[in-house]
N, C-alpha and C positions, 0 to 999 in steps of 0.2 A: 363812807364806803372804802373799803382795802382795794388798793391798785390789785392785790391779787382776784378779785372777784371780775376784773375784765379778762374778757379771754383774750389768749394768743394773739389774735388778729387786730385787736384794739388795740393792745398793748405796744402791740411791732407800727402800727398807723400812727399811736402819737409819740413814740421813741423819733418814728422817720417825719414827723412832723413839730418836732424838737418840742413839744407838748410836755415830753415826759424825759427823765433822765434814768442812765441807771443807777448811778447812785439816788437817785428819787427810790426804785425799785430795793438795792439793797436795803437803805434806812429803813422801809417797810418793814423787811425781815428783820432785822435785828430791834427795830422797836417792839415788835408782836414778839420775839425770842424774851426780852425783858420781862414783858407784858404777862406770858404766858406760861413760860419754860418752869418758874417753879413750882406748877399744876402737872404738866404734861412729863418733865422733865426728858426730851427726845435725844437732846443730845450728850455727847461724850465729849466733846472737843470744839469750839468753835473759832472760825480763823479770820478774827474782824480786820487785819490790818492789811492782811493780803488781798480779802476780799472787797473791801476800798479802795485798794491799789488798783485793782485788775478792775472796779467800777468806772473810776477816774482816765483809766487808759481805753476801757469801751467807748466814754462819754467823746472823748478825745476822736478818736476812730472813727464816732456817729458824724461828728461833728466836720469832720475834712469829707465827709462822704463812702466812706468806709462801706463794702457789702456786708449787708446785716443776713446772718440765716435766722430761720422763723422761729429760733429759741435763743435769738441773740440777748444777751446782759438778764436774762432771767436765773432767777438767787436757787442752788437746788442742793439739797442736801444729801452724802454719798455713805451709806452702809459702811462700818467701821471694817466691816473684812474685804473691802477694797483699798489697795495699796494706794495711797498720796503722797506724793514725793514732797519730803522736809514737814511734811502732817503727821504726827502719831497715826497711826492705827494700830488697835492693840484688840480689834476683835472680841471687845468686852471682857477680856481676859487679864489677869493681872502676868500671866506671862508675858504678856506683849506691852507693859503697861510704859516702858522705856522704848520701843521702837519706833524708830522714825527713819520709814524708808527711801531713797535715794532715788526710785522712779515709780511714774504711774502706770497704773494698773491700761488696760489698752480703753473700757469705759470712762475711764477718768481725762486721758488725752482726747479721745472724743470729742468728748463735752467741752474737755478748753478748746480746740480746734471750730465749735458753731458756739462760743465766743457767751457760754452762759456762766455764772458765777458761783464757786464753790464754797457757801457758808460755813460748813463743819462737816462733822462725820456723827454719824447717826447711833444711837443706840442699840444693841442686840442680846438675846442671848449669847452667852459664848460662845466663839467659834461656831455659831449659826444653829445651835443645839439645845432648840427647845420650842414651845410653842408659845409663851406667854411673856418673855421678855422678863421674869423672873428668875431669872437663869445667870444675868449681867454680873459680872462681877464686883460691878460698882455702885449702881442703883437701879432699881425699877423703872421702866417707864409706865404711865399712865394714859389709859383710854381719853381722850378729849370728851366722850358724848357721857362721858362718867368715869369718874378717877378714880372711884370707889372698886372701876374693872380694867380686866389687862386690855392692853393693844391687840396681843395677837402677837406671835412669833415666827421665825428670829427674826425679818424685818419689823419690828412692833416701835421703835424708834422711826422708821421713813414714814409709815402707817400715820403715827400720833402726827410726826412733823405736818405733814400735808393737810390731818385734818381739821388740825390747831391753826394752819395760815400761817407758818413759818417760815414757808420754802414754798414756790409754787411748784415743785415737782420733784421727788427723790428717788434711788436708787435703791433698790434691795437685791436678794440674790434668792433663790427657791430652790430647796433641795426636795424636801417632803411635802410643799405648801406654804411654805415661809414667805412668798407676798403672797399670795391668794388667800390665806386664813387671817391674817392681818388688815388688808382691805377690804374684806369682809365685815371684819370686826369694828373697825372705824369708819364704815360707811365712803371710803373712795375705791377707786378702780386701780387692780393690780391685776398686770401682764407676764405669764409664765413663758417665756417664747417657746420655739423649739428648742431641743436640745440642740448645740452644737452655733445657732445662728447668732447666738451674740458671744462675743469675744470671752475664753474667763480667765487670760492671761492676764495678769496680777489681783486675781481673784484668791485671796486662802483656802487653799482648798478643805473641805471638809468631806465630803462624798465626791471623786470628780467626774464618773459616771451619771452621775443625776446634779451635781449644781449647774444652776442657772440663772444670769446676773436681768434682771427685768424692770419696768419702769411702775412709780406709784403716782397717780395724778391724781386732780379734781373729776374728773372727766374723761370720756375714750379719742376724744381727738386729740386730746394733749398727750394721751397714751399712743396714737399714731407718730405722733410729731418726733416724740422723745427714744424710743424704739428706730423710728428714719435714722434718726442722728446714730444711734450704737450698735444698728445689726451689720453683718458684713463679714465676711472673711479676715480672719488674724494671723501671717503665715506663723506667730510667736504661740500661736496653740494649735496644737495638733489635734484636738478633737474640734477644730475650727470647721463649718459646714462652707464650701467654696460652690454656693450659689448667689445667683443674682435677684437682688433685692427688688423687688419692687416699691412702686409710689403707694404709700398704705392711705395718704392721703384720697386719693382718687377712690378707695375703696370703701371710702363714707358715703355711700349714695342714698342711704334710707329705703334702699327696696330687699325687701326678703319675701316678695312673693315667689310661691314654690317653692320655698325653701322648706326639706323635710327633714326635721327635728326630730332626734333618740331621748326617749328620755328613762335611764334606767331602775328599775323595779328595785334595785340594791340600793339605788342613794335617796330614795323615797322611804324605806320601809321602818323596820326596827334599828331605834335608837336617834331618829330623827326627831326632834320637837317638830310636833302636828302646827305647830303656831310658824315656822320656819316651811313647815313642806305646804301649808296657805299661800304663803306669800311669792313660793317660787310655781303655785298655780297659777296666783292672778300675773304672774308676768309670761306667764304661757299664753294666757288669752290674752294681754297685750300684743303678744306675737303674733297669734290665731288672726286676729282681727288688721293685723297689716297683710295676712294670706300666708302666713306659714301655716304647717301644719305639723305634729307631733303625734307620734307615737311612743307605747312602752317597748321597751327592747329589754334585753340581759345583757350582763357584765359577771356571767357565773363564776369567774378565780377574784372577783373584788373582795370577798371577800377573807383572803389570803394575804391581801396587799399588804396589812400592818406588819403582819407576822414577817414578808419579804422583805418590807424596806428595812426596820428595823435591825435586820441581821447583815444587810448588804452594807446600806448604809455606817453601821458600825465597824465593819471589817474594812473597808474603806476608811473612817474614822482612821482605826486602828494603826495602819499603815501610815497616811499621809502625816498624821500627830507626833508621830516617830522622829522626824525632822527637830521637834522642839525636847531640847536634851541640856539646857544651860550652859552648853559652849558656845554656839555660833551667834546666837543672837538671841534676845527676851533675858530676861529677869535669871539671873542665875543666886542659889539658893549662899547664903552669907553662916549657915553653919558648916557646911560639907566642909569633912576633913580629907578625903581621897576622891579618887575619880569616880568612883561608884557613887560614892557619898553626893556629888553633882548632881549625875545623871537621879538618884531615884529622891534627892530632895526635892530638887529645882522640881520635878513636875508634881511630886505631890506637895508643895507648897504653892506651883502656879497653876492649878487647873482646879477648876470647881468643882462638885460632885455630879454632875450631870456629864461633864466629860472624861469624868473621870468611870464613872458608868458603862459610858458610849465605848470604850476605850478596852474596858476589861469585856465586855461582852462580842465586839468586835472580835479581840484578841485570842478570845474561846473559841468562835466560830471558826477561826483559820487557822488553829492547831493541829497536830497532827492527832489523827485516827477522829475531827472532828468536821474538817473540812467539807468531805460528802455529805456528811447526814446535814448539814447546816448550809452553808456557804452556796455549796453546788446544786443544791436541793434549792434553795432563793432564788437564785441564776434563773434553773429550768422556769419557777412558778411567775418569775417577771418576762418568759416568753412566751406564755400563756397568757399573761393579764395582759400582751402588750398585741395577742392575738383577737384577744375578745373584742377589742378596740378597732381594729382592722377588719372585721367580719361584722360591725356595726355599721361601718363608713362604706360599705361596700352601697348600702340603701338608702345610709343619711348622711346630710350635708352636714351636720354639727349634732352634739348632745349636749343637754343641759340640765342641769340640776343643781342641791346648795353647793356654797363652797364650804359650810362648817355645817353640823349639823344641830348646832345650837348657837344662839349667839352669845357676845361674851362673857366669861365668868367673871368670879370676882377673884380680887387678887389674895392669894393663901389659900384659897378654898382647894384646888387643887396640887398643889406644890409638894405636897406630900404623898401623893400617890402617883407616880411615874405612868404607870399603865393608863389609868384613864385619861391620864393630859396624852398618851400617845394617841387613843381613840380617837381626840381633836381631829388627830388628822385622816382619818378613815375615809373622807372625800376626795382628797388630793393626792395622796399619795400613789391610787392608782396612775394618775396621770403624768404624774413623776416618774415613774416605771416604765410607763411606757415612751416616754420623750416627746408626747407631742406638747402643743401649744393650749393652754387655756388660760380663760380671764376672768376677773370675778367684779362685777357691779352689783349697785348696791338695788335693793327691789323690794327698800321694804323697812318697817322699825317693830321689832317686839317689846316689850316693855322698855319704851325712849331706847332701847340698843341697836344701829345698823343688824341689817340681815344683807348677806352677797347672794349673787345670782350667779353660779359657775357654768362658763361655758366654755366648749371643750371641742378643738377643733382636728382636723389633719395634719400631721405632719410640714411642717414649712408654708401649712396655711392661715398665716394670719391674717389678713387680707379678709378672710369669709369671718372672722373671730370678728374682727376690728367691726366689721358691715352691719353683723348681727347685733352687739352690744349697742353701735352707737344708733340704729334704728331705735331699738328697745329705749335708750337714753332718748331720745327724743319724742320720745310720748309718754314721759312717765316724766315726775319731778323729784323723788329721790335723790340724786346727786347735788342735787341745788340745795337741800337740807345743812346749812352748818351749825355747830354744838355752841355751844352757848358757856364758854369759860369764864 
């Protein structure tokens, strides 16, 4: 059996009962990285000598009697567009393919501070921009429950790590859906928080309106646990929310009676596999049958979401990419004969054509005489989609429905056609818009592929998200399913 298959509480009982070591726990991971990695291929970077180091000084620490918190020497893998100080992170991007930056991201100090272990950095789409992990500038990553399909994007690298037994727990970041369509895909649980409650100072920005850095685990208690450690006020970000966190722990108690559930008519309908909209039935009567109850509601501007994220989010693109120009730092272009020659080599030699897409259509949208019919016209219709959501919660306590609306493809089969990979995300992206919280567990397999179960909470209430998933998880066995490499 993999130490990673005990949970948290096992795992912290024979650490503190000198049972277990962490370097016992890292050799896990790096043995399963050998074992596995050229299947799954998750990572970009891995950092075995520091992370031995920093084992060795745990073991050390456990050993004089050192306070352990409840993710102490656990091995976790961190999204390549989070900054790691003296680590490459280059964002999947070959512009970034020489960076190695000087401080950590405020996620990344976190996690060193409750004292868990940073194996490497994770695979992604570039610059967070795409939904299949197809996108990487360096290589694909692959589905663990079949390699033959994608992960799921742009975290599709934390997704695969987690569900391969690499890492017991990793980091992504969610702009349109990027953990929740991934953890979906690989059959573990990813956390979208609210906007604003986890830190995204030394986050890359891609959209900084809608990113948001969230945890991918085996499980929702580990997704409680990992969340405790990184939510919180950042005075280093200003779109930091300066409220006080609660014990998400306390809010696993297994009861959801009376809890009244939305569930809307737009994420059931056309374009959903009937075989996916099954499965997120039978986890409604799973719920039904603990005493919740469900009804159909509207989400009538969801259907406008794609059309809004895509232009917000690139015009955002647009701006923050601006920043990469081959003098300050990343990959500067070796034919440029003048200073123009820099600027328009370096990026059309260091960005891929997905960002380079995002980039010129962003760049359209917030021109002049194009700004209102586009830009401003997005703005208005994500205050609408962020209303229908609000006028929802007024009667229910949570809404739930898929987080994808198929499960995974196969790798190529979409990569050619841009539009339909965006429909990917036609579930999430409402919720992106509107900044609240949701999470997606697994409810379910379509032909051997996970199916996610999205659920979709209040504003700063994760707490009720955390309560409902992990009831659901404990009546069901789906999560306990691992792929078979």
């Amino acid at each position: 059996m993999s130490l990673f298959d005990l949970n948290l509480l096992e795992i912290q009982a024979k650490l503190q009962g000198k049972e277990l070591k962490v370097t016992d726990l890292v050799d896990q991971s790096f043995a399963r990285i050998q074992d596995v990695e050229p299947k799954v291929r998750a990572f970009l970077t891995l950092d075995e000598e520091n992370a031995r180091a920093a084992a060795e000084q745990l073991d050390k620490q456990l050993a004089s009697g050192g306070a352990a918190s409840p993710i102490f020497g656990l091995p976790i893998g961190i999204k390549d567009n989070m900054v790691t100080e003296g680590l490459t992170t280059t964002c999947a991007s070959k512009f970034l393919s020489n960076y190695n930056p000087i401080y950590d991201a405020t996620v990344v100090s976190k996690l060193k501070a409750a004292h868990t272990v940073t194996i490497g950095k994770l695979n992604m789409d570039e610059f967070a921009m795409g939904g299949s992990n197809e996108n990487s500038a360096f290589h694909p990553s692959y589905n663990p429950w079949n390699t033959e399909y994608v992960p799921g994007g742009s975290s599709g690298g934390s997704a695969a790590a987690v569900a391969a037994g690499e890492v017991y727990f990793a980091l992504g970041s969610d702009t349109g859906g990027s953990i929740r369509q991934p953890a979906a895909y690989c059959g573990i649980v990813g956390l979208k928080p609210t906007y604003g409650l986890v830190s995204r100072y030394g986050l890359v920005a891609f959209a900084s309106s809608l990113d948001q850095i969230g945890p991918l685990t085996k499980n929702v208690e580990d997704s409680a646990y990992l969340l405790q450690a990184i939510a919180g006020h950042d005075p280093k970000d200003s779109t930091s929310a300066q409220v006080d966190i609660p014990d998400y722990l306390k809010a696993l108690t297994g009861d959801v009676k009376g809890l009244r559930i939305g569930v809307p008519k737009e994420y059931m309908g056309k374009g959903v596999d009937p075989a996916v909209k099954d499965k997120v039935l039978e986890a409604l009567k799973v719920l039904e049958s603990l005493g919740a109850t469900w009804e159909e509601v509207t989400l009538p501007h969801s259907e406008y979401a794609v059309a809004a994220y895509y232009l917000l989010a690139s015009s955002e693109a647009s701006s923050n990419l601006a920043r990469f120009d081959g003098i300050r730092y990343g990959v500067r272009s070796d034919n440029a004969r003048n200073l123009l020659d820099v600027y328009n080599m370096s990026r059309s030699e260091g960005f891929g054509p997905e960002v380079k897409r995002r980039i010129m259509l962003g760049t359209y949208a917030l021109s002049s005489g194009y700004y209102d019919a586009y830009y401003l016209k997005a703005q208005q219709v994500r205050t609408l989609i962020k209303q229908d959501f609000d006028q929802v919660f007024e009667k229910y306590d949570i809404i739930i429905g898929p987080t994808a609306p198929t499960p995974a493809f196969k790798i190529g089969e979409q990569s050619g056609d841009p539009l339909t990979m965006y429909l990917n995300d036609i579930l999430t992206i409402p919720v992106s818009l509107a900044g609240i919280p949701a999470i997606s567990v697994p409810c379910g397999f379509v032909g051997g592929l996970p199916v996610g179960l999205q659920m979709i909470g209040k504003a700063l209430d994760e707490a009720t998200l955390l309560r409902v998933a992990h009831a659901f998880e404990q009546h069901t066995d789906h999560h306990k399913q691992r792929p078979q490499l």
